[in-house]
Each structure stands twice: as C-alpha cells, then as structure tokens.
C-alpha positions as CSV (number, residue, x, y, z in Angstrom):
1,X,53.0,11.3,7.6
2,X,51.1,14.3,9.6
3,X,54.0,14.8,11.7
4,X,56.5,14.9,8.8
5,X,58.0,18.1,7.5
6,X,59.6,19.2,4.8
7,X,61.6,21.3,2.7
8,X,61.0,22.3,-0.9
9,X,64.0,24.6,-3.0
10,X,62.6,26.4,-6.2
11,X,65.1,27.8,-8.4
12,X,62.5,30.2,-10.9
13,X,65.0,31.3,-13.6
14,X,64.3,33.2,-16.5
15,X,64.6,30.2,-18.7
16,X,63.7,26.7,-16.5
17,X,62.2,26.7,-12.6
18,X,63.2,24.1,-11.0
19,X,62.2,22.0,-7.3
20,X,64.1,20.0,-5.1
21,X,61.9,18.0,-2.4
22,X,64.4,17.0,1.0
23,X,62.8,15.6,3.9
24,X,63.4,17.6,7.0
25,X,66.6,15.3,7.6
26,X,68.1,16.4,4.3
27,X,66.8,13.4,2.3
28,X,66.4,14.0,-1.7
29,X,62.7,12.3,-2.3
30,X,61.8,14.2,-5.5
31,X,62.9,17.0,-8.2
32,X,60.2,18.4,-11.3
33,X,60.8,20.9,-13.6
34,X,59.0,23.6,-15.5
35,X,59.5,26.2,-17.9
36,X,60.4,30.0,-17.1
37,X,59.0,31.7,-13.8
38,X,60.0,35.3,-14.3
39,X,57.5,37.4,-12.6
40,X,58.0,40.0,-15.5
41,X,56.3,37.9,-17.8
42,X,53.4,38.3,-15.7
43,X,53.0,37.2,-11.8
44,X,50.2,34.5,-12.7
45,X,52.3,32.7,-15.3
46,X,55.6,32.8,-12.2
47,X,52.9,31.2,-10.4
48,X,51.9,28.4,-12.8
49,X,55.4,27.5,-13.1
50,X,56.3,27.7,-9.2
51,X,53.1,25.1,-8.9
52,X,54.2,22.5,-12.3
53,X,57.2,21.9,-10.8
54,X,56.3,21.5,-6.9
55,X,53.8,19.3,-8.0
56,X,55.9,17.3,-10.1
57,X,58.6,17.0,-7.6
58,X,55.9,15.8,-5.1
59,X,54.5,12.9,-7.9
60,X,58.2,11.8,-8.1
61,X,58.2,11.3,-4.3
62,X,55.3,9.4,-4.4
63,X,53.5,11.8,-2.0
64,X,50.2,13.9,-2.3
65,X,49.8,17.3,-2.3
66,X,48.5,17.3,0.8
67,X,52.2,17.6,2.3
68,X,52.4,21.0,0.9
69,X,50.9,22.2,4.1
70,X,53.9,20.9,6.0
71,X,56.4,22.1,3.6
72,X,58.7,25.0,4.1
73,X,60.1,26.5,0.8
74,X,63.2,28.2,-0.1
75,X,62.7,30.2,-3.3
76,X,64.7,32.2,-5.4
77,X,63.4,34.6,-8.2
78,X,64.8,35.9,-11.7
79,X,62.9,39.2,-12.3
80,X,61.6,40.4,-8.3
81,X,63.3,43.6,-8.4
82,X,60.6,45.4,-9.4
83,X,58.3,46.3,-5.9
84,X,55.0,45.5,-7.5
85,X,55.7,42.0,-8.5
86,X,58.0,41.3,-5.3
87,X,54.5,42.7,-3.4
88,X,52.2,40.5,-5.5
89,X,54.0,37.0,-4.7
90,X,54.3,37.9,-1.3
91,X,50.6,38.1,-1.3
92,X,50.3,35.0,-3.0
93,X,47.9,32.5,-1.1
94,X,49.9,29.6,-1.6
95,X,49.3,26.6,-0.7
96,X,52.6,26.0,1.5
97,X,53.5,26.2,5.6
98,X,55.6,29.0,4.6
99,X,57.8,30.1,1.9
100,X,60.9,32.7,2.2
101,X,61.7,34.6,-1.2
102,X,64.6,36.1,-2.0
103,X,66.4,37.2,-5.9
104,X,67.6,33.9,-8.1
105,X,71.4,34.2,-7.7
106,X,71.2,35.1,-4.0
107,X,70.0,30.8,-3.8
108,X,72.6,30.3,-6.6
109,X,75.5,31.8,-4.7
110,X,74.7,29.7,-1.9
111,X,74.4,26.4,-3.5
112,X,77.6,27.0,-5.6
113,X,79.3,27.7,-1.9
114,X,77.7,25.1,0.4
115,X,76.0,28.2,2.3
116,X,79.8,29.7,3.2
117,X,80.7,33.2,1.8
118,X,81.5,33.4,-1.9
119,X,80.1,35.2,-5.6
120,X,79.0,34.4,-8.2
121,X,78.1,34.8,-12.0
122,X,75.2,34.4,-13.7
123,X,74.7,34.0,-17.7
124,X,71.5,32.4,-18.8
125,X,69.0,33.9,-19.9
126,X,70.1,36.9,-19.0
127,X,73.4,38.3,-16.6
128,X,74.4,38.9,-13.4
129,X,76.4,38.7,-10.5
130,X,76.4,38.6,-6.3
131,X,78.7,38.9,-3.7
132,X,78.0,37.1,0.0
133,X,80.7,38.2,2.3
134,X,80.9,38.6,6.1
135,X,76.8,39.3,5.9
136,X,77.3,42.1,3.0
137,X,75.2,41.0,-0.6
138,X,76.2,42.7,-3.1
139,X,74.3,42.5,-6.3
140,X,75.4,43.1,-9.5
141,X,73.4,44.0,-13.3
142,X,70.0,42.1,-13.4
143,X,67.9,44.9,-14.4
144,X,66.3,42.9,-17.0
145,X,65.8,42.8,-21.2
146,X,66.0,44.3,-22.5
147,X,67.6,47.5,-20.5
148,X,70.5,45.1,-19.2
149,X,71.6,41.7,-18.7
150,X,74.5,42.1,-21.6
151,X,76.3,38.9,-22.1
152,X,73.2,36.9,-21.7
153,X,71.2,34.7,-24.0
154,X,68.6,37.2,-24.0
155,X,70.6,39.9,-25.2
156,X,73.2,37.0,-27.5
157,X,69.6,36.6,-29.3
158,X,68.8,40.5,-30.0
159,X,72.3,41.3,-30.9
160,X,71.9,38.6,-33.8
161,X,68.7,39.6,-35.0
162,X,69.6,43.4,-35.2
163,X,72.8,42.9,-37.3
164,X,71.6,39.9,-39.4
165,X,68.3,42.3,-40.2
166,X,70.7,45.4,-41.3
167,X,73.5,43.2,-43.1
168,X,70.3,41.9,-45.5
169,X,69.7,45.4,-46.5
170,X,73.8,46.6,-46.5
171,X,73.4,48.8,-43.4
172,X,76.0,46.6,-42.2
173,X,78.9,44.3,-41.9
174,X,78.1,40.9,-43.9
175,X,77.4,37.8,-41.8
176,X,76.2,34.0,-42.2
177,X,74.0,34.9,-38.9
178,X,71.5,35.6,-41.4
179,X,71.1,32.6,-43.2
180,X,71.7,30.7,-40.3
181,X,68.6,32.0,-38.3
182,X,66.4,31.1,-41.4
183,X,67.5,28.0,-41.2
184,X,66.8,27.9,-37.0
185,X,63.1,29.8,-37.6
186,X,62.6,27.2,-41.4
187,X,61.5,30.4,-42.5
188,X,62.6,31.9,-46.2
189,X,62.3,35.4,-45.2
190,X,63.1,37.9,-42.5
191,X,60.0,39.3,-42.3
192,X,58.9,35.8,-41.4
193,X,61.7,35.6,-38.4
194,X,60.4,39.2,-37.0
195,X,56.7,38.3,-37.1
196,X,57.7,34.7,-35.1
197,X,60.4,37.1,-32.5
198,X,58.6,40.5,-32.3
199,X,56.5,39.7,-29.2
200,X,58.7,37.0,-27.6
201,X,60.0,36.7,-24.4
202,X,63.4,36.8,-23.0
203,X,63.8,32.9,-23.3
204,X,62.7,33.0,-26.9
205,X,65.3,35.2,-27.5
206,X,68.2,33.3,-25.6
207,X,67.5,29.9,-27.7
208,X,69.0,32.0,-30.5
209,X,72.3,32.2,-28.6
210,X,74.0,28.3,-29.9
211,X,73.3,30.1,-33.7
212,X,76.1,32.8,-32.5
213,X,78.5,30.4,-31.1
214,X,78.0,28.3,-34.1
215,X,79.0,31.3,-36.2
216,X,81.9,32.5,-34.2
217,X,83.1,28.8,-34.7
218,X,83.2,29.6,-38.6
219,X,85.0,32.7,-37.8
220,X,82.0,34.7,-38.5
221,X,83.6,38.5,-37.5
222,X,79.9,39.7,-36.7
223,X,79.4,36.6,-34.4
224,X,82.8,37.2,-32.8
225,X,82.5,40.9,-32.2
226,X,78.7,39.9,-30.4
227,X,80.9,37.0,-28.3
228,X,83.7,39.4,-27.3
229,X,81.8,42.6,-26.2
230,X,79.6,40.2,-23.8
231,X,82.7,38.2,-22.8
232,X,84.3,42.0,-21.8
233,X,81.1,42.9,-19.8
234,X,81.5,39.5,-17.6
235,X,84.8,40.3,-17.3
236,X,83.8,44.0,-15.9
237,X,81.5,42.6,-13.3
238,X,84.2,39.9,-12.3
239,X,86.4,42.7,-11.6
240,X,84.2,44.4,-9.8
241,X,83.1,41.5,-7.4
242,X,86.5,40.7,-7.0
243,X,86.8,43.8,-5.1
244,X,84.8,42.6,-2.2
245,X,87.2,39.5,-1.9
246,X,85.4,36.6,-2.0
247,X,87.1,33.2,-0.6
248,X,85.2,31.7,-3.9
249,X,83.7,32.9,-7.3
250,X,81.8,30.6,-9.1
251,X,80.7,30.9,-13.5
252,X,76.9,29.3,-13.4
253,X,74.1,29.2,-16.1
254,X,73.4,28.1,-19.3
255,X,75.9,30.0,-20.9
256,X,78.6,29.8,-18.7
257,X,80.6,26.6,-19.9
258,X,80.5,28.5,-23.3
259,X,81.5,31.8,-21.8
260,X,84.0,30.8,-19.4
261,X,87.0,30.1,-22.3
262,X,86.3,34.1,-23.5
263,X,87.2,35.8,-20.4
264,X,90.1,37.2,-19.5
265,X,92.8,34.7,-17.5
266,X,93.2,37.1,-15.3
267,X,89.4,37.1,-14.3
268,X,89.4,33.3,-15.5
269,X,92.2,32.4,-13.3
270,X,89.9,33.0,-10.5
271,X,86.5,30.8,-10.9
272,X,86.2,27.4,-9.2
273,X,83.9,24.8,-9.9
274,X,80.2,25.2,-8.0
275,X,80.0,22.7,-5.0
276,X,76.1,22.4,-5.6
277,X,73.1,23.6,-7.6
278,X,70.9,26.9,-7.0
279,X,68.0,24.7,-5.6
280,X,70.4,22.9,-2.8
281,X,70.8,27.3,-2.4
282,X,67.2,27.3,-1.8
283,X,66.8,25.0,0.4
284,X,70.1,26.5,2.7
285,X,68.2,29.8,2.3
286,X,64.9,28.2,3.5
287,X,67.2,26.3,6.6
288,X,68.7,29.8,7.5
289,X,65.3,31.6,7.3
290,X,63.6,29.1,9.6
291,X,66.6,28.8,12.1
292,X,66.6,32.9,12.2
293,X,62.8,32.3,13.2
294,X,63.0,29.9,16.2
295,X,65.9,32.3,17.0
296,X,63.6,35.2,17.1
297,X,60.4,33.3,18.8
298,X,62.8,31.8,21.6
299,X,63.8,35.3,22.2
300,X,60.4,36.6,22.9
301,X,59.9,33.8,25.3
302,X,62.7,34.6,27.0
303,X,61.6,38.2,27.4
C-alpha cells in the first residue's frame, strides 16, 4: 500500500463537487459527492466540500485517509477567477502529494473530449463556455451571479422572482410563476418567499429553474420570454466558440438536456454527445500536469 499512488479528479461546481478515485493504472476504486464548492461562497466552505467528497470517495474504496499523501489530484473550480481566492486555495495546506488547479469547464472540456481538442458549454448553475484548440483556451462568460452567467439556473431563478414579484403588484405582465413559487417555497405570501431567497446563494437560486420550465410548458408567455432570452445568449457564445473551430462542441450541466431543444439548429446542429464526465477531465488534467513535471525535472538532469 506505501508504494501505491494515486489519482483523485474533483469537479467543484457551483451546484454539486464531485471525486473520482483511479489507481495510478486508471482503475475506478471510489467516487463521493458533496454539495457546492464555489470559492465565492467563501474559500473555507470550497474547502469543506473539496474534503466531504475526497473522503467519501476514499470510504467507498475501502481505503484510509492515509493514502491522501500519495494522491495526486486534478481539480477544477467554479468561481477561481477572482485572484484572492485563486491565491488562498493555492495556499491551502492540504493534505494531498500534490494537487493542480485549474477553472471548472477547463476539466469539463476535457472529459467531454477524451483530453483531444474540443469546446464546450456550460449551463448549471450558472453559464459558460471554453475553447481547447491547438494549445489556445479560450474562455467564455463565467463572471459570476449575479453580474453574468445568463442562461443559467442561477440567473433562470432571479429572472422568476423579479417578474412574479412585479406581476403581484401590476408592474407587470401576468404570470402563474407566481403562484407556482408559493407552492415550491409552501409559503402564502411573497414577502415570505423574499425573506427565505434574499440572502441565498447561487444554488438556491438555480433550484427555482424546473418552476420556469414547468411554466413555459403551460405556455406561460413570461416563462417563455425568461427561456428564450437565455436560450439566445447560449446561442451567442456558441457562435462565438464556433469561430475557433473546434473538431467537437459539447452542451454539459444541469440545464443542458433542457436547453439543448431551445437553440438555434444552426448552433444545435453542431453539439455532440460528451465522451466522459468533468472528473474523468480532472484526472487527464492531473495526468498532463504530472507528465509536464517529469518532463521538466528530466530536463534539468540533463542540463
């Protein structure tokens, strides 16, 4: 057991963080789960998360914690683009051999593409998008709710809130989004619904999402309009990654079933089924980093 390595891929969304424990050889020997690990909700709680689920991956492989120090992990991270956070994790005395960080959809653009050059789109949570071509990323949106991620759970959620909220008082178009959140919140009041929402978090918001879909299905023009603007936005992005020519572009997240029969066939036309998850991602990232290592070190034996 001391002489055995191995590799650990954490895909930290802003919504679920999830581990995948391989041996060295590639073997699956455990997977665990926790909830969000967005550093913007606070570096110690992306921590907590980062830990539930290693740990939980290395109980289902009927190991001991101990392995952690021959571990190498591959981790990917909604919400790192701010320098203070990146800074603080990289800091992080964890408990690991070594772990190489880079943003969520980087690991999620090479899982859906078995490490080869592709793009992808994100909607969870929130949105975005990357391109991997010939060595050039690309990243798209990601800046975060609420300043960006349109399309998104996250921003589904708000846009439901804010026109259910006017509709009640006829600053607005009339819409059973209302009455269809007090039945979600089993609250009889909005003023119950705003003191449950005001101080939530992205995630809390995004579980309000389904109630939109559920509208538009009743032809709900408010739900509709919400469905359509995000749809165009993913569309924009598409267009815009397309421009890099990727041999493969890939829909992934929560939301992307759901979104996927809103876009545009000309953008549709285009999006293939993802060969693998975002933590198989992480744990090609982790394989490349290490590789580019002994690279480097047998270089400077050599000189």
């Amino acid at each position: 057991m001391n002489k055995r390595k191995f590799i650990l891929g954490i895909d930290g969304g802003g919504s679920k963080c999830r581990a995948r424990l391989v041996s060295s050889e590639g073997d699956l020997l455990g997977v665990g789960m926790a909830g969000s690990a967005n550093p913007l909700e606070g570096v110690d709680h992306s921590i907590n998360a980062i830990m539930k689920c290693t740990l939980e991956a290395v109980s289902a492989a009927g190991l001991s914690k101990a392995i952690l120090k021959q571990t190498s992990v591959g981790l990917g991270l909604a919400g790192i683009i701010l320098p203070d956070r990146h800074k603080a994790l990289k800091d992080w005395k964890h408990p690991f051999k070594e772990i190489f960080m880079t943003r969520d959809q980087h690991i999620a653009c090479l899982g859906a593409h078995g490490g080869a050059d592709g793009a992808v789109i994100i909607t969870g949570t929130g949105s975005c998008g990357l391109s991997n071509v010939k060595g050039n990323i690309t990243e798209y949106g990601g800046h975060g709710f609420p300043l960006g991620d349109k399309g998104g759970g996250a921003w589904m959620g708000l846009k439901a809130l804010q026109h259910s909220l006017r509709a009640e008082n006829n600053l607005g178009r009339q819409t059973i989004i209302g009455d269809m959140l007090h039945e979600w919140f089993k609250v009889p009041d909005s003023a119950s619904i705003i003191s449950r929402i005001a101080r939530a978090q992205p995630a809390e918001y995004a579980k309000l999402a389904p109630v939109v879909f559920a509208a538009a299905e009743q032809n709900d023009d408010v739900a509709l309009e919400i469905i359509q603007d995000g749809a165009a936005y993913i569309c924009r992005m598409a267009r815009e990654i397309l421009k890099t020519s990727p041999p493969r572009l890939s829909l992934l997240g929560g939301l992307g079933p759901r979104m996927h029969q809103w876009l545009d066939k000309e953008v549709s036309s285009h999006i293939q089924d993802p060969l693998d998850n975002a933590e198989v991602g992480a744990i090609l990232f982790a394989r490349q980093c290490m590789a580019g290592s002994s690279s480097r070190a047998k270089g400077k034996q050599k000189t």
